[in-house]
N, C-alpha and C positions, 0 to 999 in steps of 0.2 A: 294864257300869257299873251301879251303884248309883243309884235315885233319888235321891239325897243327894248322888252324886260325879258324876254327871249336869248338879245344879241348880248346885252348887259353880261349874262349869266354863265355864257360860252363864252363871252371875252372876243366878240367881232363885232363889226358892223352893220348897226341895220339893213344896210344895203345887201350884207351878203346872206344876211339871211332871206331877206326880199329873193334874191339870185336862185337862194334854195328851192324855196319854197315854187316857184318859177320852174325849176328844173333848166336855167341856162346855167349852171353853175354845179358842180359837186361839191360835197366837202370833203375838206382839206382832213388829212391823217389826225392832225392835233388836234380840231374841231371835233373831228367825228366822236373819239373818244368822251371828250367834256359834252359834247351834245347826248349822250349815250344816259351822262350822269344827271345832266340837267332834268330829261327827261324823263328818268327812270323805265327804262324799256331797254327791251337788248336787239343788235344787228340787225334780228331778223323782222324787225318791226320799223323797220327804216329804208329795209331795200327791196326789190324785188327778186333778190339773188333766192333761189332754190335752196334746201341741205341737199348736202351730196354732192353739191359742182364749186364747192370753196376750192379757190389755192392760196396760196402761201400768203399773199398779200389781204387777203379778204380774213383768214384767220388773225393777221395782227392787227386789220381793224376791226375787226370782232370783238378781241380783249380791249379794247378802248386805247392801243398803244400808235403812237408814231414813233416812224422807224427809229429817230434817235432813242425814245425811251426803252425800245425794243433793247435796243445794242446795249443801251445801259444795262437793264436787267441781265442781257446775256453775260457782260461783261463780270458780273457779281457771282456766278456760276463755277461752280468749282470746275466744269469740264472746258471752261473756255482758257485755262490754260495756255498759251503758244499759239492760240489762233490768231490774234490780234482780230478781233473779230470788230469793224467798224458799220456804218452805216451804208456806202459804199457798198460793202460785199453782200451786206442784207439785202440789197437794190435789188445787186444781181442775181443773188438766190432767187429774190421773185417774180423778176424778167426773163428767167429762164438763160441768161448771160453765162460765161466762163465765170467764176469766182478766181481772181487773182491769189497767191498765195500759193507754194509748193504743197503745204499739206494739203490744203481743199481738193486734192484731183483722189484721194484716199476715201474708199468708200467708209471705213470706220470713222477717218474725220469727220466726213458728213451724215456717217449716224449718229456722233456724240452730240453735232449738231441739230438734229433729228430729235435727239430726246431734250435737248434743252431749252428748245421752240417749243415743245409740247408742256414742257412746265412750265415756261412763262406765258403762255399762252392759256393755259389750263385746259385742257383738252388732252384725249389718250393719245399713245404713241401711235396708232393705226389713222388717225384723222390728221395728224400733220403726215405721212407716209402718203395718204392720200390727196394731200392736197400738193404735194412734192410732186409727184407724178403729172400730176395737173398741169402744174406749172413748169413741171423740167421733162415735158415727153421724152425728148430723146437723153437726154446726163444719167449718167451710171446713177443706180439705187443705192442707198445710203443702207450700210448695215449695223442696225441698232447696237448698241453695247449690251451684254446680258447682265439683266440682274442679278445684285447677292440676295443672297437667300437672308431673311429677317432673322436676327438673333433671338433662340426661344428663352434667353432671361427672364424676362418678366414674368413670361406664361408658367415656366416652369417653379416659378414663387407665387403664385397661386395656387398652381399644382400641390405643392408644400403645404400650404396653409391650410387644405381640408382634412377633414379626417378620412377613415377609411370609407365608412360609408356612404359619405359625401361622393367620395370618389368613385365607389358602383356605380352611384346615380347619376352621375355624370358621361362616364364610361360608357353605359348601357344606352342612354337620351342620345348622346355621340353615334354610336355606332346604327341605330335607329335611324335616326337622321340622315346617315350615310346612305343607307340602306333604302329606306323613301328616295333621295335624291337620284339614285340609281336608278332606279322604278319609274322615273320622271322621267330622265335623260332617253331611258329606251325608246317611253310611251309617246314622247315629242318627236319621232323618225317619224311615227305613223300617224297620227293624229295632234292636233291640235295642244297646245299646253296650258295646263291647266294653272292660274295663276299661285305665286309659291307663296301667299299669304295663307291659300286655304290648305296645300299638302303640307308646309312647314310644322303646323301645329297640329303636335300628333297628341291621341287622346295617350296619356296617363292611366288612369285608375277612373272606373265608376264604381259610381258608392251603391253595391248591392253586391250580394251573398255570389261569389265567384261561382258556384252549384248552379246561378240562374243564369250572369253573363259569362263566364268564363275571366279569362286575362289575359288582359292586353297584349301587344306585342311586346314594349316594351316590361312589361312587366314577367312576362316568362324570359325576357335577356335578364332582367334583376334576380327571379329566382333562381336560372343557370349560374349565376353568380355567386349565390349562398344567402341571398336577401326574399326570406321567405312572407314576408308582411309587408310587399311592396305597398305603400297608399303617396300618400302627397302631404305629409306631415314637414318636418324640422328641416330634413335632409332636403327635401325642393325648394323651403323658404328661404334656407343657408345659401342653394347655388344664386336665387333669385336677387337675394339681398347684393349679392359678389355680382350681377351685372353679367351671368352666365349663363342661364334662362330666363325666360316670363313665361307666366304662368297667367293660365286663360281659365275662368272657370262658366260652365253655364250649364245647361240641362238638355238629356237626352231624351228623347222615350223610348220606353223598353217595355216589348208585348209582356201584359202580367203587370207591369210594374209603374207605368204611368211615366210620369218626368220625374226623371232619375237624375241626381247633382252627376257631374264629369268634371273632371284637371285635365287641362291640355296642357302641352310645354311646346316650347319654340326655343329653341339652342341662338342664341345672339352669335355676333361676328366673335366676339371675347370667348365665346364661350368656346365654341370650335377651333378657334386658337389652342386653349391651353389644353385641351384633349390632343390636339394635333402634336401636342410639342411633349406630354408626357406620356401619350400611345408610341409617340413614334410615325407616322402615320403623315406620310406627305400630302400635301395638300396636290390634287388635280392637278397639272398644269394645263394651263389652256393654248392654244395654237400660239405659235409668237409671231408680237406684231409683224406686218399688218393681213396674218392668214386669216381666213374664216375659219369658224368651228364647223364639224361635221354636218352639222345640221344646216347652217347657210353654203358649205359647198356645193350639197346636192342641190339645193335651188339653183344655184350659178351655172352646173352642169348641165342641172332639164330645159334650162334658159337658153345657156349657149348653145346646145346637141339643136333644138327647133329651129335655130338661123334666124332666116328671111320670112317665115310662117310665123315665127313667135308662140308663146304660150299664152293659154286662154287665161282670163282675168279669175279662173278656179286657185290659185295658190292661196292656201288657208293658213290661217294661224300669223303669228305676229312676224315671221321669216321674212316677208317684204318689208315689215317698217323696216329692218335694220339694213336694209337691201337695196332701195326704191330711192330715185331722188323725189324730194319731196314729201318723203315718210318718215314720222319717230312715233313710236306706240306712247312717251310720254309729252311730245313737244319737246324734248333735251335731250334725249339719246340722240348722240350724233348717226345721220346717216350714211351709208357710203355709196352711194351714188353708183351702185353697179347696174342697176337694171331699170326697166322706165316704162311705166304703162302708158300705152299712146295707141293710135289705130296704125293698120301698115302702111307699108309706103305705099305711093297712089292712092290711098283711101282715106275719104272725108267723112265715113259717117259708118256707125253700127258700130259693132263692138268692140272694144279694145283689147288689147292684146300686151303679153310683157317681150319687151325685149332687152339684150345688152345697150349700154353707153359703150363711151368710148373708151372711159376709164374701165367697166366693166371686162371690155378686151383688151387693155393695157395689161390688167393686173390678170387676168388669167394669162397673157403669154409671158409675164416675169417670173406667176410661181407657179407654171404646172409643175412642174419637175418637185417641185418642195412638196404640193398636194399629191402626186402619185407616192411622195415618200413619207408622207404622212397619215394619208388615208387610201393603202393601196387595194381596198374591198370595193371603190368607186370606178367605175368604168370609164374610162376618160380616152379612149380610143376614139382617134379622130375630131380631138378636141381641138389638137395645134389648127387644124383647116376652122373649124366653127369659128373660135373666137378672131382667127387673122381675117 
């Protein structure tokens, strides 16, 4: 494009885009957005800003919003309610300013607002909580509203619609699945995680005389069940058809027997819904925003416990993308900006080393006390002195 068909397009003038392109000029909130669309690329292909070091200002122009369109959107919001929530106080939110208004000093006020930044923003509650802190170091922390629990109507009308057999195989694939997942979650403490496209699909049934391979995992939960002829007939294509598994089929080898046909199954999101809702059988909860999971604590702890030494550039497995500014294991997974591979202080050269940010020791002095109360099998003695 043309500077002229450029400015056209974004609706300014070629001069300022001239300004841009220059670097004596930024663009403006309204531009940035329409420039995002003209172009087709997102934020991070326009700035030099890092993931992990966003605040609250850089997340609405991220979503292509100026502040007025921002407050519009918020204004449409079932929780914006009695805030009178204007441009103005958006300002302030990300100047780190008083927000005028008696309710705003209400830390629930400002986690309804917390969550209703994160949905117009599109982003999870733990990346605007992080970018809040960013921007408002010292302002009380806003405390999220809790979610309701999803009504299991639907699922439980699916539920309904199988027969019985259907519903072993479903049961049995479900609780397999749990069961795998389990197996993962341990074996990700100690070692590396293996990705869940390969543990998700579990084998089914091989086509050979059960006297040579035996039966499957799943398939001895089928016949604990009364379903003595497990194979991958009706009752798999029936769940497959309904959008509650997929079905993988390819070949194994098996000493004696050469390449032998295999069915694998892989339980979808639907599927583990409607098992959930007619087992009974609550789903995991995960940490609530914006805590880590067990697995990213202990990084944050081995990080903070080293101080001013730092830890060696050995942290394996995908636990720094989601940790590190500057790291996403997909390019989109937002990061949180706790911790930073750099060399140490005074030093210019050799190895690098991980240490906290500042956000990093932010958020571990806001929630040790929730991580001691959440995962108290972690040793966190002596933490308060690390991360201050």
């Amino acid at each position: 494009m043309s500077v002229e068909q450029l400015a056209e397009a974004v609706g300014v003038t070629p001069r300022a885009v001239r300004h841009w392109e220059a670097g004596t000029r930024t663009v403006g909130d309204r531009a940035f957005g329409r420039l995002l669309e003209v172009l087709r690329c997102g934020a991070q292909d326009l700035t030099a800003r890092e993931p992990g070091t966003e605040s609250l200002a850089d997340l609405r122009r991220d979503a292509g919003l100026s502040t007025e369109e921002a407050v519009s959107a918020l204004r449409r919001k079932r929780g914006a309610q009695g805030l009178h929530i204007s441009a103005e106080k958006i300002r302030d939110l990300e100047r780190g300013r008083r927000v005028r208004g008696w309710m705003w000093g209400s830390p629930e006020t400002l986690g309804r607002v917390a969550r209703m930044l994160a949905q117009v923003y599109g982003v999870p509650d733990r990346v605007v909580m992080d970018a809040w802190r960013r921007s408002r170091p010292e302002a009380p922390l806003p405390v999220l509203p809790v979610r309701r629990p999803r009504q299991p109507g639907e699922s439980m009308a699916v539920w309904r619609a199988l027969n019985e057999r259907q519903r072993s195989y479903l049961t049995c694939i479900f609780r397999q699945d749990q069961e795998v997942e389990e197996e993962q979650r341990q074996a990700r403490l100690v070692a590396e995680q293996r990705p869940a496209a390969e543990w998700r699909r579990m084998t089914l049934a091989i086509s050979a005389s059960s006297d040579v391979v035996g039966y499957t995992r799943i398939q001895e939960r089928l016949r604990g069940a009364g379903v003595h002829d497990p194979g991958a007939g009706s009752s798999v294509a029936a769940l497959e058809r309904r959008g509650l598994i997929v079905v993988y089929r390819d070949r194994l080898y098996v000493d004696g027997l050469g390449d032998t046909p295999r069915t694998r199954v892989e339980m979808t999101r639907r599927g583990r819904a409607v098992a959930r809702a007619a087992l009974g059988a609550p789903r995991e909860a995960g940490p609530p925003a914006p805590l880590l999971s067990l697995w990213l604590w202990k990084i944050m702890v081995r990080v903070a416990r080293a101080g001013a030494q730092g830890v060696d550039g050995s942290l394996a497995g995908r636990g720094p993308h989601y940790l590190a500014v500057g790291q996403s294991p997909d390019g989109r997974t937002p990061s949180r900006g706790f911790i930073v591979l750099r060399h140490p202080d005074g030093v210019t050269h050799g190895p690098y080393r991980w240490f906290l940010t500042d956000s990093g020791r932010i958020h571990i002095t806001d929630h040790l006390d929730a991580y001691r109360g959440l995962y108290p099998s972690i040793d966190t003695e002596g933490l308060d002195e690390s991360s201050g």
